[in-house]
C-alpha positions, 0 to 999 in steps of 0.5 A: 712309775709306769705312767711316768715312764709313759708320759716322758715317753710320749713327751720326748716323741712330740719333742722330736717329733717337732723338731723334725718337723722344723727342719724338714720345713727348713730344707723345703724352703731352701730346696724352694729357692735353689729350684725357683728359677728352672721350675715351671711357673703357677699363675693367677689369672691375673698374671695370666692375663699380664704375662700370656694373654690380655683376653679381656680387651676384646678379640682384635688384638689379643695376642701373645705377650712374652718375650720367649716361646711357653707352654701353659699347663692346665692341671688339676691335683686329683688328675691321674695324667696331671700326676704323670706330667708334672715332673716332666715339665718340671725337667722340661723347665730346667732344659730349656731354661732362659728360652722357654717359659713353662707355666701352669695353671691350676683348674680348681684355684683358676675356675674362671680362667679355665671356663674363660679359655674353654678348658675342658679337659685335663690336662690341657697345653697350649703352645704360644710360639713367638709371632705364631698362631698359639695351638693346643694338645689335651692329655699325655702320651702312653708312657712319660718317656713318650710324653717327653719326647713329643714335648721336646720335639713340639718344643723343639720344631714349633716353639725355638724352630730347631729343624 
C-alpha cells in the first residue's frame, strides 16, 4: 500500500509540477508581447549592420542609419556590470520611447561584430546622435542610480539636445 501511495504521490507532483509549468510559460509570453515595443532591442549583426551602421562598404561613408538618436549595448550574460545595467536600459527604453531606440548587443552570440567594432570590454555603449560623431563609454557608474542619471543626462544633452 505504501508503494502505491508513493507512486500516486510523485504522479500528482509531475502533474502539477507540468501544469504549472504551462502556465508560467503562458504568462511569459504574453508579458513578452505587452513589453515588446518599450524594451531595448537585441541585434544580430546583421541587423546591426541595416539598422545602426553599414560598416562593410568601407569607411567613406559609414554613417549612421536610423532615424531617431540610440544607444547600442554591448553585454555579456556572466557581466557583473552587464547584470547591474540591464534593467536600467530596459527603463531607459520605456522613458523615452518613440525618441530613442535602445539596442543590445550580445558579445558572445555577436563574436564577430564585437571584434569588428573593437569591443574590448563590458559593458560597452556607443551613442549614435542624429547627424553627430557617434562616441563611446565603457562600464557603469558606482551605484545604478548614478548610472541612470548619467545616461538620461547623455541621453538628454547629447542625443535628444534637451538643454
Amino acid at each position: 500500500m505504501k508503494n502505491v501511495w508513493l507512486s500516486l504521490t510523485i504522479a500528482l507532483m509531475l502533474l502539477l509540477q507540468a501544469c504549472g509549468s504551462k502556465s508560467e510559460t503562458a504568462n511569459t509570453k504574453e508579458e513578452k508581447v505587452v513589453t515588446a515595443a518599450t524594451s531595448a532591442i537585441h541585434l544580430t549583426r546583421g541587423e546591426f549592420i541595416a539598422k545602426v551602421i553599414d560598416f562593410t562598404k568601407g569607411s567613406e561613408d559609414v554613417k549612421y542609419l536610423g532615424d531617431k538618436p540610440c544607444i547600442v549595448d554591448f553585454y555579456a550574460s556572466w557581466c557583473g556590470p552587464c547584470k547591474i545595467v540591464a534593467p536600467i536600459m530596459e527603463e531607459l527604453a520605456k522613458e523615452y520611447e518613440g525618441r530613442i531606440y535602445i539596442y543590445k548587443v550580445s558579445t558572445e552570440n555577436e563574436k564577430q561584430l564585437a571584434t569588428e567594432l573593437g569591443i574590448q570590454s563590458i559593458p560597452t555603449f556607443i551613442f549614435f546622435p542624429m547627424g553627430g560623431k557617434p562616441f563611446s563609454s565603457q562600464g557603469i557608474a558606482k551605484s545604478p542610480e548614478e548610472t541612470k542619471k548619467m545616461f538620461k543626462e547623455i541621453i538628454e544633452k547629447e542625443l535628444l539636445k534637451i538643454r
